[in-house]
N, C-alpha and C positions, 0 to 999 in steps of 0.2 A: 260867444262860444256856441256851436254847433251843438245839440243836445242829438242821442243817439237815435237810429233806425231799427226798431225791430221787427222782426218777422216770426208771426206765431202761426205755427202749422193746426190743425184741425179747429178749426176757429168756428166750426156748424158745432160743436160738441158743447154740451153747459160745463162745463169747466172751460175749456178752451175760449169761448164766450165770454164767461165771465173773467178769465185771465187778461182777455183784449181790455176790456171796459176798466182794470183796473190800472195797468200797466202803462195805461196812457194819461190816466190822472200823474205819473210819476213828470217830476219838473223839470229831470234831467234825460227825458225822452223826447226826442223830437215831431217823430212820425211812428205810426204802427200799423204792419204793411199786415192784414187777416191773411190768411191762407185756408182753403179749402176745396174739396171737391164737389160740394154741393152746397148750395144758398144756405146762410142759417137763419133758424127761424125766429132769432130773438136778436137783439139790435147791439150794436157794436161802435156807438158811440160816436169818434171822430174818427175812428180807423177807417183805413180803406182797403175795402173787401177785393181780393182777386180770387176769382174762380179761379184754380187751377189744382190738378191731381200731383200729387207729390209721386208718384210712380212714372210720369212724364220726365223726358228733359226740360222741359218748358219751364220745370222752376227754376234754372240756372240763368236764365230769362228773367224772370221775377229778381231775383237776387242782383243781378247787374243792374237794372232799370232802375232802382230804388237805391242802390248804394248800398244794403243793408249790410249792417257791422255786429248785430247780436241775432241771434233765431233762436227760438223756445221753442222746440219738436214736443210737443204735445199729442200728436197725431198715432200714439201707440196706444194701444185699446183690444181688450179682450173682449169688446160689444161690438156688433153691424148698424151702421148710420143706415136707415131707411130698411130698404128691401134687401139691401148686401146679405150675405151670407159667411160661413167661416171662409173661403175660401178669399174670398176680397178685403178679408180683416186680414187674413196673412198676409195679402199683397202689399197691401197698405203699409201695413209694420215693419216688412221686410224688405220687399221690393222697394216700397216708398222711401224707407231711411236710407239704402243704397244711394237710390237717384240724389235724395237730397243730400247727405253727405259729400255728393261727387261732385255736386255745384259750391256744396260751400269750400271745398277744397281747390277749385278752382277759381274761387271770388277771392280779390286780396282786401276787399272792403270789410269781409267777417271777419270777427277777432274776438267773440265770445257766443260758445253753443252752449244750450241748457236742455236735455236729455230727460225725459219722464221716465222712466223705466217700471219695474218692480220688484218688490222681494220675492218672488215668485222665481227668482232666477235662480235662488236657494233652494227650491224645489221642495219636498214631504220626503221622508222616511223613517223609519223603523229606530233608527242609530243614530240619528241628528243628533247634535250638539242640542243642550237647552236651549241655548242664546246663538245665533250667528252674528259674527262681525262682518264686517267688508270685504276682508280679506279672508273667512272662512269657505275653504272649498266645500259643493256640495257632497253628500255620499252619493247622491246619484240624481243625475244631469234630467233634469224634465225634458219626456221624451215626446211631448205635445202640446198643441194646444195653444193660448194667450205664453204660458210661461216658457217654452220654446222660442217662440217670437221673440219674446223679451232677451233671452240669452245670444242667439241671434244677433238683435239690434246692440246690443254691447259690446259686440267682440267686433263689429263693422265700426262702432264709435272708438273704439282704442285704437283699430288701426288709421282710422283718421288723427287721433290725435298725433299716435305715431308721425303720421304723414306731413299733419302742418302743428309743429311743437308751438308755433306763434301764437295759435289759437287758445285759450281759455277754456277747457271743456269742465261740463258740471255734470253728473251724472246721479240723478234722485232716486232711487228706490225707494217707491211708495210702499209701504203696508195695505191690506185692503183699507180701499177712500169707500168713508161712510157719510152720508148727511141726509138731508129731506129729497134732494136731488142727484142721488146716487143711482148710478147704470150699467153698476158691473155686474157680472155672474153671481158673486157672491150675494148682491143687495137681492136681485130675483131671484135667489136661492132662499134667504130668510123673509123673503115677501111670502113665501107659497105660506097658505092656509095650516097645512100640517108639514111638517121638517122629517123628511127621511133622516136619518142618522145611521151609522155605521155600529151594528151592535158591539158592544164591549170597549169601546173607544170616546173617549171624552178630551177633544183637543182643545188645546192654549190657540190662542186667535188674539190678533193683534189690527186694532184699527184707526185709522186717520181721518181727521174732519176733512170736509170740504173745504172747507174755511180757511184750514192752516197749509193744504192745500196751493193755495191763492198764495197764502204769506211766503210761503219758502220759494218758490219760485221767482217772488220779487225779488227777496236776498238774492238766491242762484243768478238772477238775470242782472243784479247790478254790477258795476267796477270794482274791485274787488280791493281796498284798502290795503293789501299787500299780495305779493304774488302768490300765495296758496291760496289766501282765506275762503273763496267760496270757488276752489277750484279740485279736480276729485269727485268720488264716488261715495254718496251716502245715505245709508238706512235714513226713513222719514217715518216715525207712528209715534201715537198720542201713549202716555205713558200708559204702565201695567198692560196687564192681559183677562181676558173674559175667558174662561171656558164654553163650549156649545152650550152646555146644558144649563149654564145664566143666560146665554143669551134666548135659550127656546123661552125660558121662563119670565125676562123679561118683555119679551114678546109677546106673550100668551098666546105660544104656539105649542100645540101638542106635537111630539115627537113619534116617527117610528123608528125602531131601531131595525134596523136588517142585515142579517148574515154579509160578510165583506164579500162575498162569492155571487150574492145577488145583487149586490149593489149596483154594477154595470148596467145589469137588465132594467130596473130603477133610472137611471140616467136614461135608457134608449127609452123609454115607456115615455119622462118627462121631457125629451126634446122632438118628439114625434107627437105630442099637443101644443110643441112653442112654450110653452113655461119657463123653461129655465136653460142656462146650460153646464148639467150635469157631466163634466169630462173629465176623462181620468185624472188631472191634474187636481182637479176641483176632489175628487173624491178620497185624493191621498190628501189634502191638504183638511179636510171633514174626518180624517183617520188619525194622520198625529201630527197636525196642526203646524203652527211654527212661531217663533218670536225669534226676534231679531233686537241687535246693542242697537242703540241711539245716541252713543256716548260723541261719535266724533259730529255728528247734527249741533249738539250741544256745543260740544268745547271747540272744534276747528268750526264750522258755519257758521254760529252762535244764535240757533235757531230753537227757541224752545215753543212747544204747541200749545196753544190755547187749549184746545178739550185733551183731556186723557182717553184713553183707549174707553175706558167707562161713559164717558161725558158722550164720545160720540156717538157710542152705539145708542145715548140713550136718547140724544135728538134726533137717528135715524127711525128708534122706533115709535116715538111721537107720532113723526110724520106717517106711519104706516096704519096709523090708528090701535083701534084694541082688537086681538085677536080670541080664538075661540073661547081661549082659557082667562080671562084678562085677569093679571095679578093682584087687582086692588078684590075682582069679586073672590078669585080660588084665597086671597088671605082671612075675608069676611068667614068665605064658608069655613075655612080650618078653626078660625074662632068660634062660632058659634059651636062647631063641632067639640072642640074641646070642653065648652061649657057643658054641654049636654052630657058629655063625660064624666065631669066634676059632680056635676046635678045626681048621676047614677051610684057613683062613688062612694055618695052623702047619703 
């Protein structure tokens, strides 16, 4: 028996990477065809690497030469590989899932896509729902940014599925992906030394290992034991929720709070020294937050995640070492301070 062809788009990216390396250790894969636009710098096992820009025709090319019957579109990202800019991230995302969608529509060889998307497609506002499901609309559509993109690349995926019902589509809405190797907006947002904050706003945040990551994708990428089971759109984060203000604390990051009117000016300040990217997307979502169900992950996928939303953030913040405030010394000092209290007391 013929074990499957897969073809994983941004394959230079450490997730994408490490999805190659693992996705070929599976028994019932046969070949795994890398895809990317630029060499990546860490090794990719038995796959084999094809240069090639998904914003090209030239991967409809790719996808006929190799047979390929499953693709893992990985290649959507609210970070720049190299020197890129926002402008080639949107290409990428948008233009890129066009092109590629149009090949896989035209290949009869493909017959299951697997879609990284985000929650972000839910957007931040004022009047959210606590909890978004799947099929909750947002109150108002993100008007930029990575989560645009994302919204976007989703409605270009449906009308493919629309187009070839043959196909198997899986569509992941990640939560923010946290780990020691994390490289979204968010991770270099809670890397910076001190954490602007939104004054009077303390949001619910919701986050996903890398790790499990990895795992769901496997599930999403395999045969699917019955026709729905890993077919559909779903929410993916580590259980519970952190608010900012455990997470500055588990950090030991000191916080500023700033008027929501300055906050902007705050964004233009930190992406005009490279630091971060501070975009309004980013800023509603640092204002009132968001959590999303997990329920159909659970019971239709049957994917449950090794770290909880807690678990991850707490191996992201390992990796980032101790910050100004480190929680083990500001607990010392509150004790000793209290004794000193005691001591006066008496």
């Amino acid at each position: 028996m013929v074990g499957k062809v897969v073809l994983v788009t941004g394959a230079a990216r450490q997730l994408g990477g490490r999805f190659v390396r693992r996705v070929q250790r599976d028994p019932g894969v046969d070949r795994v065809i890398a895809v990317d636009a630029v060499a990546p710098a860490h090794q990719l096992g038995d796959a084999e690497f094809v240069r090639a820009d998904i914003r090209r025709p030239a991967i409809a090319r790719v996808l006929a030469e190799h047979a390929v019957d499953t693709v893992v579109h990985m290649d959507v990202t609210g970070t720049p590989l190299g020197t890129g800019g926002r402008a080639a991230v949107k290409e990428t995302n948008v233009i890129g899932t066009m092109q590629l969608l149009g090949a896989c529509q035209k290949s009869p060889s493909v017959k299951r896509l697997v879609v990284k998307s985000s929650t972000s497609v839910y957007g931040s506002a004022p009047r959210d729902p606590a909890v978004f499901t799947e099929t909750t609309p947002p109150k108002s559509l993100p008007s930029g940014g990575f989560a645009k993109d994302a919204v976007e690349v989703e409605g270009y995926v449906r009308g493919f599925a629309r187009r070839r019902p043959d196909v198997a589509v899986c569509v992941l809405r990640f939560a923010n992906i946290l780990g020691p190797a994390a490289d979204s907006p968010l991770a270099e947002y809670l890397s910076l030394p001190v954490l602007p904050t939104v004054f009077g706003y303390d949001p619910r945040l919701q986050f996903v290992h890398e790790d499990d990551v990895i795992d769901v994708l496997m599930i999403a990428s395999d045969e699917p034991r019955r026709s729905t089971l890993n077919s559909g759109t779903f929410n993916v984060a580590g259980e519970g929720v952190l608010l900012l203000s455990q997470c500055s604390r588990r950090l030991g990051r000191p916080t500023v709070p700033v008027p929501l009117p300055a906050v902007t000016w705050v964004g233009t300040a930190l992406r005009t020294v490279g630091m971060t990217d501070f975009s309004p997307e980013q800023i509603r979502l640092l204002t009132h937050g968001r959590v999303v169900s997990t329920d159909q992950m659970r019971e239709t996928l049957g994917f449950v995640p090794t770290y909880s939303t807690a678990e991850a953030f707490t191996d992201f913040a390992r990796s980032r070492g101790a910050g100004l405030l480190p929680p083990e010394a500001v607990a010392r000092t509150v004790d000793r301070l209290s004794t000193l209290v005691s001591k006066e007391r008496i």
